[in-house]
KOLGUFI-506252 format. One record per residue (C-alpha): residue in three letters; chain; y, z, x. Coordinates in steps of 0.05 Angstrom, whole numbers. Each point is the difference from the previous one (the first is absolute). Layout:
<drenses>
resn->ala, chain->A, yy->Y, zz->Z, xx->X $
...
</drenses>
This chain:
<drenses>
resn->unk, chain->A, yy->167, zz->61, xx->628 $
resn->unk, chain->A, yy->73, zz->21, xx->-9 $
resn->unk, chain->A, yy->-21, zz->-9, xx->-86 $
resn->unk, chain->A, yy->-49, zz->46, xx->14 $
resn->unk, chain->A, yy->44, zz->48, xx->28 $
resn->unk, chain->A, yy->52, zz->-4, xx->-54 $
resn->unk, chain->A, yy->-50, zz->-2, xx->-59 $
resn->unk, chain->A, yy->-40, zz->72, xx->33 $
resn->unk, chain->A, yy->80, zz->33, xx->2 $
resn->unk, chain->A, yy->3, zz->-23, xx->-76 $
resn->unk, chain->A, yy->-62, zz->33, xx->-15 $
resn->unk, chain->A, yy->14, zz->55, xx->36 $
resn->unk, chain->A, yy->71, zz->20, xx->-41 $
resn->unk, chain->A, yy->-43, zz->-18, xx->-61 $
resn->unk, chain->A, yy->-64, zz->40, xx->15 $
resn->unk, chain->A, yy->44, zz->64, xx->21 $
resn->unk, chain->A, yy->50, zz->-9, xx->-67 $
resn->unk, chain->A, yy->-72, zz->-1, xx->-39 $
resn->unk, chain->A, yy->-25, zz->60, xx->25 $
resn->unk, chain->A, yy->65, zz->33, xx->-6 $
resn->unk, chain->A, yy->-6, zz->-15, xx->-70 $
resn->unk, chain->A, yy->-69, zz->33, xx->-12 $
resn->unk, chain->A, yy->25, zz->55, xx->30 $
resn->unk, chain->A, yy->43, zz->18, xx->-67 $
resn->unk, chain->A, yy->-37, zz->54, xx->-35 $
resn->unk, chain->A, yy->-16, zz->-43, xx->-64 $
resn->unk, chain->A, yy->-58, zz->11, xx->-43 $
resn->unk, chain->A, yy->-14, zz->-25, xx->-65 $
resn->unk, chain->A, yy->-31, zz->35, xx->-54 $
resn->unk, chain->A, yy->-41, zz->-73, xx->-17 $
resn->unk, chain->A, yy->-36, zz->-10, xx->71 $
resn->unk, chain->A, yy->47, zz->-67, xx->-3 $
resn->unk, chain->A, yy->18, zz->-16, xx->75 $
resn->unk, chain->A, yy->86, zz->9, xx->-12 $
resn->unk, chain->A, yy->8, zz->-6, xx->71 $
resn->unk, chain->A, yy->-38, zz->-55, xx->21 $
resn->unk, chain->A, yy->30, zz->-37, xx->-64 $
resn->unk, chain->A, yy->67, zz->19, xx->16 $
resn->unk, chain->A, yy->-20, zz->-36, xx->68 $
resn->unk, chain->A, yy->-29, zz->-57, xx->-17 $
resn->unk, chain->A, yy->60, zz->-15, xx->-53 $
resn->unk, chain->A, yy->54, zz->17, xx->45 $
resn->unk, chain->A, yy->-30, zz->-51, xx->60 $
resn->unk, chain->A, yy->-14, zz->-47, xx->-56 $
resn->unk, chain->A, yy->78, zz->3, xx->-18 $
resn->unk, chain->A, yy->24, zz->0, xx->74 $
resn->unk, chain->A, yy->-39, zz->-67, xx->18 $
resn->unk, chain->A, yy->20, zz->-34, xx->-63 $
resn->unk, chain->A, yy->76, zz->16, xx->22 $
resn->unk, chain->A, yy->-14, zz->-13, xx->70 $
resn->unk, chain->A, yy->-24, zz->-72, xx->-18 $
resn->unk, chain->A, yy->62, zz->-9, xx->-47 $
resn->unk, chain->A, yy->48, zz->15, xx->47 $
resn->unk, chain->A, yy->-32, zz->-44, xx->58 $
resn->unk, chain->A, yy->-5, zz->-59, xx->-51 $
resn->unk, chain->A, yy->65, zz->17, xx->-34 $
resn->unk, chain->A, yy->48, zz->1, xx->72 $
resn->unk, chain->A, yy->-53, zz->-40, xx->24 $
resn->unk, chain->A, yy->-17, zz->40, xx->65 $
resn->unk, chain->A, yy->-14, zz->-30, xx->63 $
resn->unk, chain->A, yy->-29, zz->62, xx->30 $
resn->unk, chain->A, yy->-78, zz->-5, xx->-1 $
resn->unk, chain->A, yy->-14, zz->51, xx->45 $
resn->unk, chain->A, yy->47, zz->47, xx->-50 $
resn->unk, chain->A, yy->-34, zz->-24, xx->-57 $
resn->unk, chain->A, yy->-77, zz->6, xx->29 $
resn->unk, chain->A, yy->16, zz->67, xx->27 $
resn->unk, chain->A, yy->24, zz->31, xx->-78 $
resn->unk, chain->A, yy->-36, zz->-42, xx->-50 $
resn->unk, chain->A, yy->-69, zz->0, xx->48 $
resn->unk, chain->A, yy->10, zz->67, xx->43 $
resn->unk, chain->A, yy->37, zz->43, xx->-36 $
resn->unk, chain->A, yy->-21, zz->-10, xx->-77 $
resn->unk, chain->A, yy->-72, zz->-16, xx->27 $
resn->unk, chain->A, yy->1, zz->70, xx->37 $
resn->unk, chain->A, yy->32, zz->36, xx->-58 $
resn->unk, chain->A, yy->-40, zz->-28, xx->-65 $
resn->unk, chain->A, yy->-69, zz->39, xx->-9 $
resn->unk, chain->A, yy->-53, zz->-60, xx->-24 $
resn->unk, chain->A, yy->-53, zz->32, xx->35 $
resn->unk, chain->A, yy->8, zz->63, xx->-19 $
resn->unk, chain->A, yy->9, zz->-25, xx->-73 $
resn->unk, chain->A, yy->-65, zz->-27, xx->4 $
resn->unk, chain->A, yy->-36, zz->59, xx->26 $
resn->unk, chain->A, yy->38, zz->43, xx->-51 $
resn->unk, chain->A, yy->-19, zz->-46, xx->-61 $
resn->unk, chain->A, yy->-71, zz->1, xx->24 $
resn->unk, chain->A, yy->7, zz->85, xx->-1 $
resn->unk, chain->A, yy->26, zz->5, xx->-64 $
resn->unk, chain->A, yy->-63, zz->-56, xx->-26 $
resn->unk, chain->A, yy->-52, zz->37, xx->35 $
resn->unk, chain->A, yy->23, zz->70, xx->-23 $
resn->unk, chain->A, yy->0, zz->-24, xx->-80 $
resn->unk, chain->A, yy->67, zz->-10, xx->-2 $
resn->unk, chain->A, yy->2, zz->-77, xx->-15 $
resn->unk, chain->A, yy->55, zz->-3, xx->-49 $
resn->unk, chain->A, yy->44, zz->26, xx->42 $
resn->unk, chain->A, yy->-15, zz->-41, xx->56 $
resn->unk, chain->A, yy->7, zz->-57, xx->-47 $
resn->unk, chain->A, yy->68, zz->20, xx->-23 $
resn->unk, chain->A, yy->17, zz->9, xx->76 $
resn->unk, chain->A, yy->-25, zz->-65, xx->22 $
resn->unk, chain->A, yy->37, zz->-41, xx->-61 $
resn->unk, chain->A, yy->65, zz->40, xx->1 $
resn->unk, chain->A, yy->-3, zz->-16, xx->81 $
resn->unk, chain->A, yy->-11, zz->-67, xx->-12 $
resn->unk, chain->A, yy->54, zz->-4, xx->-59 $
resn->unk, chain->A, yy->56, zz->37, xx->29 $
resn->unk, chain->A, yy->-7, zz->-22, xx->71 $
resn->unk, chain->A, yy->6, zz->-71, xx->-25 $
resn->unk, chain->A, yy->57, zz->20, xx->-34 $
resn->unk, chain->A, yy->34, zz->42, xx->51 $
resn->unk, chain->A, yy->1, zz->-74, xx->38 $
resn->unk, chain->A, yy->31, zz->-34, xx->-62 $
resn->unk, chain->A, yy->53, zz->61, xx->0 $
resn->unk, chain->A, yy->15, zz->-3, xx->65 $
resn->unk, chain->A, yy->17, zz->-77, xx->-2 $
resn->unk, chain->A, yy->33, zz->4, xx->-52 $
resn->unk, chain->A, yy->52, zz->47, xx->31 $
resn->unk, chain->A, yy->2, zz->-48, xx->51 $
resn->unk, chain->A, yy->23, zz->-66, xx->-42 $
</drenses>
């Protein structure tokens, strides 16, 4: 029960950092979804260090580790609402972009995980 405790405050700093981020007045001039990119790149980054660093110093801490890779970067990344978005941007005849959204996602969130464990070794 306690997990479940810690992984729900994770999510919560995650969830409230994510909308804090769609609150900046962004808009792009190509319908592409910056924010929710930005998003889903930067949690892809922060759980790639996150695991680096637990592996690397070889952390101890589960409940530490469940509560940021699980709470917080599961609160604050936006699959969901990449989904819906890349279905929107399909269904309004807008499928190369939602292509190019849904590759460079793929792409650049893997890499933001290399990146950041790279940094790490």
């Amino acid at each position: 029960m306690f997990n479940c405790l810690i992984v729900g405050i994770g999510g919560f700093i995650g969830a409230v950092c994510r909308y804090l981020i769609g609150l900046i007045p962004i808009k792009s001039p190509t319908l592409f979804p910056v924010k929710t990119f930005a998003i889903n790149i930067i949690g892809a980054f922060a759980i790639g260090l996150l695991a680096a660093i637990a592996s690397r110093h070889q952390l101890t801490d589960s409940r530490l580790i469940l509560m940021l890779k699980v709470g917080v970067c599961g609160g604050f990344t936006t699959f969901s609402t990449f989904a819906l978005e890349t279905t929107d941007l399909v269904q309004k005849g807008h499928s190369s972009i939602a292509l190019a959204y849904v590759l460079s996602s793929i792409i650049f969130g893997t890499l933001a995980v290399f990146a950041s464990q790279l940094l790490i070794r």
